[in-house]
N, C-alpha and C positions, 0 to 999 in steps of 0.2 A: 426353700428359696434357691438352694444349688440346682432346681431345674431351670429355672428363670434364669439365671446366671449363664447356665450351658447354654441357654437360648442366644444369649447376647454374644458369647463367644463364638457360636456356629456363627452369626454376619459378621463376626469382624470388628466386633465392639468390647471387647477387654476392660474400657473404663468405663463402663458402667456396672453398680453393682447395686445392694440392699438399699444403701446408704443413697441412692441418688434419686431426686425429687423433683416432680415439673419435668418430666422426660418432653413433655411436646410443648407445652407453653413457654417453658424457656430454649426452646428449639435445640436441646438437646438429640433428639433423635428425628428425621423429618420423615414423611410418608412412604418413601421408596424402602427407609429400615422397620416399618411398623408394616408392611408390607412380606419384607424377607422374616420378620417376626413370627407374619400367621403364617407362610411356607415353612419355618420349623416349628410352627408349633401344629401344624396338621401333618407332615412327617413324623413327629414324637408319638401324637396322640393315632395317626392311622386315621385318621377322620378330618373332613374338611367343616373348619368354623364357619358357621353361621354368619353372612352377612350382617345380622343386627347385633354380633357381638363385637365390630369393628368400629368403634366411635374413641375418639381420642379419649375421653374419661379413664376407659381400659388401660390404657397404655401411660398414664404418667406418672406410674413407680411398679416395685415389683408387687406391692398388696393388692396393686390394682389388676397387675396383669395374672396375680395368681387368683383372686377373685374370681375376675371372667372364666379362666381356665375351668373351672373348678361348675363355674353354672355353664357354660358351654359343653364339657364333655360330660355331665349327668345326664343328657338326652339320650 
């Protein structure tokens, strides 16, 4: 979960953490950072995310973002 974390810290986002829920439904983080999101996370991984792993579901906590991560860079 400390990579997910470093994610959040590379945009500029310090208060979000494990603990935080409904990142897009409760407009916790909006598209521009879910965005700067998959620019660090295809900087980390060295490989550019698949369009069809970009759907808000992904992104509204860290299980979900470490999910995708996880079936996205098995390819």
């Amino acid at each position: 979960m400390q990579e997910i974390k470093n994610l959040f810290l590379n945009i500029g986002r310090a208060d979000i953490d494990e603990n935080s829920k409904n990142l897009l439904s409760e407009d916790l983080i909006d598209s521009m950072e879910i965005m700067a999101l998959v620019s660090e996370i295809e900087k980390h991984y060295k490989k550019p995310l698949k369009a069809d792993f970009i759907r808000a579901e992904n992104f509204e906590d860290f299980q979900s973002i470490e999910k995708m991560i996880k079936e996205a860079m098995k390819d």
